[in-house]
Backbone as a chain_set.jsonl record, in Angstrom:
{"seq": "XXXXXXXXXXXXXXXXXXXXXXXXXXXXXXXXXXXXXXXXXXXXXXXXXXXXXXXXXXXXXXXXXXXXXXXXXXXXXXXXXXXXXXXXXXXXXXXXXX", "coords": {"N": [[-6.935, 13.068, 4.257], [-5.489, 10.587, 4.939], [-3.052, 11.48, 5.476], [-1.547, 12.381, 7.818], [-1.264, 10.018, 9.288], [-0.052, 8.318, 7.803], [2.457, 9.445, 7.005], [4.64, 9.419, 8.17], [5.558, 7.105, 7.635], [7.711, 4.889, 5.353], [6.195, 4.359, 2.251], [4.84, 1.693, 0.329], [3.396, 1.536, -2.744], [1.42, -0.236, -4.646], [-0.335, 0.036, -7.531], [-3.144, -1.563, -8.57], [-4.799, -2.574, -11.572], [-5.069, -0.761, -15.262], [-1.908, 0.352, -16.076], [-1.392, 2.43, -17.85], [-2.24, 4.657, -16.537], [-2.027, 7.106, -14.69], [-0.647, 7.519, -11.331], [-0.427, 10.234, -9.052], [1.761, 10.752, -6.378], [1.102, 12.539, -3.294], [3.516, 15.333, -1.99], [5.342, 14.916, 0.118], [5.88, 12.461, 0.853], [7.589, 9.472, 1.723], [7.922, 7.209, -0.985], [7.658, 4.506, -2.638], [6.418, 3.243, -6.125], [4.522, 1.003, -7.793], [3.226, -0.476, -10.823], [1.733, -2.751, -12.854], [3.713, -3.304, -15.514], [5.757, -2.55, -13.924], [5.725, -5.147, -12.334], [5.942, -7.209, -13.741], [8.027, -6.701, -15.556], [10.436, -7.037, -13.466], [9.599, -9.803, -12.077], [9.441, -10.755, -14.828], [8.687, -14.033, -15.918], [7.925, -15.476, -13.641], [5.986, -13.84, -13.068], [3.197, -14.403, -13.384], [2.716, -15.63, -10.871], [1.489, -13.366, -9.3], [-1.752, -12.523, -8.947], [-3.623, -10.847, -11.549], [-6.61, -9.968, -11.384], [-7.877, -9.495, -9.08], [-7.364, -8.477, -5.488], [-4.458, -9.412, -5.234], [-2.692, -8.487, -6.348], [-1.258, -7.079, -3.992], [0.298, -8.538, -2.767], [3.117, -8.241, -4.137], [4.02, -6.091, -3.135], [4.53, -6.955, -0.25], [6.306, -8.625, -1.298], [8.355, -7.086, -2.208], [9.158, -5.201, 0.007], [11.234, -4.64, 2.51], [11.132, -3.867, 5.638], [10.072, -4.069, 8.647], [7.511, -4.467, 9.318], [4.209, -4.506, 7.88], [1.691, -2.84, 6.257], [-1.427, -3.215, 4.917], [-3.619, -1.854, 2.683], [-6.957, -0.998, 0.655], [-7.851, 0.667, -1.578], [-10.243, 1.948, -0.786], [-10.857, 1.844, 1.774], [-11.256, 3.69, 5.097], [-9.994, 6.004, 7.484], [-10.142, 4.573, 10.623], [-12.26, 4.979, 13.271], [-13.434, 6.314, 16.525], [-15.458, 4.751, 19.346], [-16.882, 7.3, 19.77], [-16.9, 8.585, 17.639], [-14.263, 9.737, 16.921], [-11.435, 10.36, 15.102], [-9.099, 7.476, 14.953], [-5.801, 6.495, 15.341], [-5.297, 3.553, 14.114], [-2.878, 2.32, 12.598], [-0.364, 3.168, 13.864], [-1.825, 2.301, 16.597], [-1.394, -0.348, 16.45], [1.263, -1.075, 15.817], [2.273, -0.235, 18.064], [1.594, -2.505, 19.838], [2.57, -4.575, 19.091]], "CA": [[-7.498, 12.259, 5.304], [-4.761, 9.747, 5.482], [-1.443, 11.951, 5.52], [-1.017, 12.121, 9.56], [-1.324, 8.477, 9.725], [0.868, 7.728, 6.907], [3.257, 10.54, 6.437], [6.208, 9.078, 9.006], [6.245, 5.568, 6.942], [7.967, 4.464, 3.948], [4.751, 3.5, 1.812], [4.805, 0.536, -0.713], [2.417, 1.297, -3.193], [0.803, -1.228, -5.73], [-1.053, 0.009, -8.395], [-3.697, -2.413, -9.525], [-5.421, -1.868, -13.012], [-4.193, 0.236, -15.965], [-0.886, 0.893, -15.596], [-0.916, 3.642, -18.326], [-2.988, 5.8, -15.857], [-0.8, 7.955, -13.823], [-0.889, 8.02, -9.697], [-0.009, 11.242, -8.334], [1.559, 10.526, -5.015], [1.718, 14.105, -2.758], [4.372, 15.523, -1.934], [5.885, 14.965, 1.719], [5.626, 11.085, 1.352], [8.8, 8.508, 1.161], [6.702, 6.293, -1.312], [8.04, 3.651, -4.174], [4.926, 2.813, -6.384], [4.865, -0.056, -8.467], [2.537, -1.357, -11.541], [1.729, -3.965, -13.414], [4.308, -3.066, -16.023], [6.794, -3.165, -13.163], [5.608, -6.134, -11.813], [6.121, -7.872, -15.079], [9.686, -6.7, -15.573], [10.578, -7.708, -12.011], [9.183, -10.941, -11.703], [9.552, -11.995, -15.831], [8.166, -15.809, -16.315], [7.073, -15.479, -12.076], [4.6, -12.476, -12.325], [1.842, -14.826, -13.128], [1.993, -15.681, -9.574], [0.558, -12.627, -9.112], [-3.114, -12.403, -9.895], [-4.114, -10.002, -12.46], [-7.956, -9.824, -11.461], [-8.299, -9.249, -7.327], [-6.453, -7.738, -5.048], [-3.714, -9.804, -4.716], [-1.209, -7.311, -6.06], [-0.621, -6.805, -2.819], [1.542, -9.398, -2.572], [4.33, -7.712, -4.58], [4.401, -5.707, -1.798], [4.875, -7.858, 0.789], [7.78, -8.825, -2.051], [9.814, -6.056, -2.734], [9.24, -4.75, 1.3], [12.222, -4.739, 3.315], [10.161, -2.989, 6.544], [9.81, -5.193, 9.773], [5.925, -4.396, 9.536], [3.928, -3.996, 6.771], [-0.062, -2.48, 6.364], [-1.929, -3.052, 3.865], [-5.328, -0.879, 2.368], [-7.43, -0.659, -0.158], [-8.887, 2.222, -2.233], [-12.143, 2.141, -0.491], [-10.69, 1.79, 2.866], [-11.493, 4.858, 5.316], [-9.452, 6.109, 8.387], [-10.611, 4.387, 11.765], [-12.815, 5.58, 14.367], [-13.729, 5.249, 18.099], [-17.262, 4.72, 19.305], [-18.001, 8.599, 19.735], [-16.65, 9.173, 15.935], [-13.204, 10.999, 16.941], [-10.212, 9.33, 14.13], [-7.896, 6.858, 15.443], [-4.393, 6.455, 14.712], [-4.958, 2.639, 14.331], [-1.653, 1.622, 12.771], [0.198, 3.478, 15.015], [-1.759, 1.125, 17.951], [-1.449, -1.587, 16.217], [2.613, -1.501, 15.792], [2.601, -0.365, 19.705], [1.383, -3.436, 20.971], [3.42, -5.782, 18.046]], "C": [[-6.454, 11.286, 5.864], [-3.412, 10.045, 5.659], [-1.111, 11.896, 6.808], [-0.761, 10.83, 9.834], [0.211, 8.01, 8.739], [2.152, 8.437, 6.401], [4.645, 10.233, 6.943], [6.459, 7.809, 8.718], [6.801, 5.782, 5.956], [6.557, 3.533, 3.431], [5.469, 3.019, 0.444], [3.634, 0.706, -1.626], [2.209, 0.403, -4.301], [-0.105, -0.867, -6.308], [-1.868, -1.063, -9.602], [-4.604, -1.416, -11.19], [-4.546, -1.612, -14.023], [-3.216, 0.376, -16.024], [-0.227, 2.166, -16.469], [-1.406, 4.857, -17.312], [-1.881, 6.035, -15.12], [-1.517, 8.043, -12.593], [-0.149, 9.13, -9.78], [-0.202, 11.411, -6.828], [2.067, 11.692, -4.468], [2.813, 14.151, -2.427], [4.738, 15.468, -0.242], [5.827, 13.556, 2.163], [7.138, 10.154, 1.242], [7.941, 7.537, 0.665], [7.993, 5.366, -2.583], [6.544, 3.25, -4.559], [5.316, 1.861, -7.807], [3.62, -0.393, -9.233], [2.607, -2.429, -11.952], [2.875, -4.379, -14.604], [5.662, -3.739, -14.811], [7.149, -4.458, -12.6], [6.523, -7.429, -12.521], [7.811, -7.673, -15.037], [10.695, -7.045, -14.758], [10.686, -9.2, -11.899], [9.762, -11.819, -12.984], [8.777, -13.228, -15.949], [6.791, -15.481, -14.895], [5.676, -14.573, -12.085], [3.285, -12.964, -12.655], [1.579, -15.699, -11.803], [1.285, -15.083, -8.969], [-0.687, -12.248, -9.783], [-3.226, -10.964, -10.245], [-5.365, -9.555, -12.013], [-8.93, -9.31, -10.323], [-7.281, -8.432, -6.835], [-4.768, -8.256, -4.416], [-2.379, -9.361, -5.439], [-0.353, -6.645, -5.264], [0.799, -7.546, -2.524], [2.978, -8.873, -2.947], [4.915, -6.988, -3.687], [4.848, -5.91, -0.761], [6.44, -8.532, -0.016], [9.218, -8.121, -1.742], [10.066, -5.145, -0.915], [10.435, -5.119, 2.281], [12.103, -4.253, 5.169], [10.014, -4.51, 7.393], [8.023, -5.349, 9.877], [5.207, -4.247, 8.45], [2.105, -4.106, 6.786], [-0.428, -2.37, 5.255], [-3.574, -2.394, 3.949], [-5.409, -1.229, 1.245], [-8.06, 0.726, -0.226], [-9.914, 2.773, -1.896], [-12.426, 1.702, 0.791], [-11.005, 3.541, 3.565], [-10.707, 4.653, 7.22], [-10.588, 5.459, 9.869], [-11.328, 5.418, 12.534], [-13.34, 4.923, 15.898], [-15.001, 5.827, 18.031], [-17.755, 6.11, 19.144], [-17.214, 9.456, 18.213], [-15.386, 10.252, 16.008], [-12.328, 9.651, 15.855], [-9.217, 9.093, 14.927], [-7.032, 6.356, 14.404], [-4.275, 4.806, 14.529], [-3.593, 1.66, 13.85], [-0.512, 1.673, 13.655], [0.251, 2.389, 16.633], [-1.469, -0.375, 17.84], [0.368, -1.942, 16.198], [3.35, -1.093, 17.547], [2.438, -1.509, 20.384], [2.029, -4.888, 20.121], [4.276, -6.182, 19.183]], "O": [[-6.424, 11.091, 7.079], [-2.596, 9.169, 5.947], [-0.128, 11.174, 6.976], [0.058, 10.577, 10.718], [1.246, 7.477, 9.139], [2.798, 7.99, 5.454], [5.66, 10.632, 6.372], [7.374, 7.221, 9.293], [6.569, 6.863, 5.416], [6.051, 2.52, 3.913], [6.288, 3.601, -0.267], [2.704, -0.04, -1.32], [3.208, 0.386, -5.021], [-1.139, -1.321, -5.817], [-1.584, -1.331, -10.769], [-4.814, -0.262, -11.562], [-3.392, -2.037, -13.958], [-3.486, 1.569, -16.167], [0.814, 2.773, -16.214], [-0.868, 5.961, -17.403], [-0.935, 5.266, -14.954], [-2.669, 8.472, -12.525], [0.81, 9.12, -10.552], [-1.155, 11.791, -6.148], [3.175, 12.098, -4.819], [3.423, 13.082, -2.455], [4.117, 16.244, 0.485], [5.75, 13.233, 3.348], [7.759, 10.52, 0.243], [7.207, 6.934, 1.448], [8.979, 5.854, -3.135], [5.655, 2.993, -3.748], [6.221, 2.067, -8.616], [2.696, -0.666, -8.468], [3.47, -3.207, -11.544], [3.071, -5.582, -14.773], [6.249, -4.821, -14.799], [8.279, -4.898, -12.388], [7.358, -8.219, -12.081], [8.618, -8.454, -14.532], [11.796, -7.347, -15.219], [11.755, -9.759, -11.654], [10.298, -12.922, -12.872], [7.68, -12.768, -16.263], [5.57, -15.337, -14.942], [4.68, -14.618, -11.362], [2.288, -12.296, -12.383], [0.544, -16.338, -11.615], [0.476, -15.574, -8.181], [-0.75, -11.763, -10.912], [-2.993, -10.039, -9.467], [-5.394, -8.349, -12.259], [-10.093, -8.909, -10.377], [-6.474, -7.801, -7.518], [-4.106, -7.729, -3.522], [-1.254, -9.783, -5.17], [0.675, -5.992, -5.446], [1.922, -7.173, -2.184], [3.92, -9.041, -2.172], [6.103, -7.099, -3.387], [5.603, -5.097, -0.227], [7.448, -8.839, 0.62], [10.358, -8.358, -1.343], [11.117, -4.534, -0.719], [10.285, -6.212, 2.827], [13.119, -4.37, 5.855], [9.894, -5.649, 6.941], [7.446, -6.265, 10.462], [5.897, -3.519, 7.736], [1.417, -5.054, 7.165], [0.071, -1.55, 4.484], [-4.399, -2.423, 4.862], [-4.464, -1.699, 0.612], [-8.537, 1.523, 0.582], [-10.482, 3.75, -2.384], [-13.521, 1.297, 1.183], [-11.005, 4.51, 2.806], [-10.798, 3.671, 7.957], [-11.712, 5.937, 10.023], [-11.025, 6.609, 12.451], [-13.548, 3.778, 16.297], [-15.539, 6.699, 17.349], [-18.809, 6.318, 18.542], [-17.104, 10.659, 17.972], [-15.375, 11.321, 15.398], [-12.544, 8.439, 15.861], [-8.53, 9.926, 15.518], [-7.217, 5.977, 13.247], [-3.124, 4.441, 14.768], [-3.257, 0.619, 14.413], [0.15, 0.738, 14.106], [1.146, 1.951, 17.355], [-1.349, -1.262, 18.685], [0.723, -3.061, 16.57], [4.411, -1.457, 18.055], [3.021, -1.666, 21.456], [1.921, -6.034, 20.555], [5.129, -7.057, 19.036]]}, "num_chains": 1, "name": "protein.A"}
């Protein structure tokens, strides 16, 4: 659902939760993915700036991002639509009119 949209970025991912669980990110993506493990080893003393409990793991992201733009989702986000239910490309419009 979200590979057309996301397939011509470099994606930042942040794995909240678990960090023994394994992501399996497809194949055709330029991705770095980052846990809590990483976070930790990264940050040291700092990584309790980042909350443990919400979603503000994001932030690391917005950290380690070198990218003039940066989009963030959640897990339980779902691709845009226009009023008569066709899928829009909304990051795409959204970095056209930046």
């Amino acid at each position: 659902m979200w590979r057309p949209y996301f397939e011509p970025y470099h994606l930042i991912m942040v794995q909240d939760g678990d960090p023994s669980r394994t992501i399996k990110v497809p194949d055709g993506f330029e991705c770095e993915l980052y846990n809590w493990n990483d976070i930790n080893c990264i940050l040291g003393p700092k990584a309790s700036c980042i909350s443990f409990k919400d979603s503000a793991c994001r932030c690391f992201g917005y950290l380690v991002s070198k990218k003039k733009y940066i989009f963030t989702i959640d897990g339980d986000c779902f691709v845009a639509k226009d009023p008569s239910g066709k899928e829009i490309n909304a990051l795409e419009q959204n970095i056209r009119t930046c």
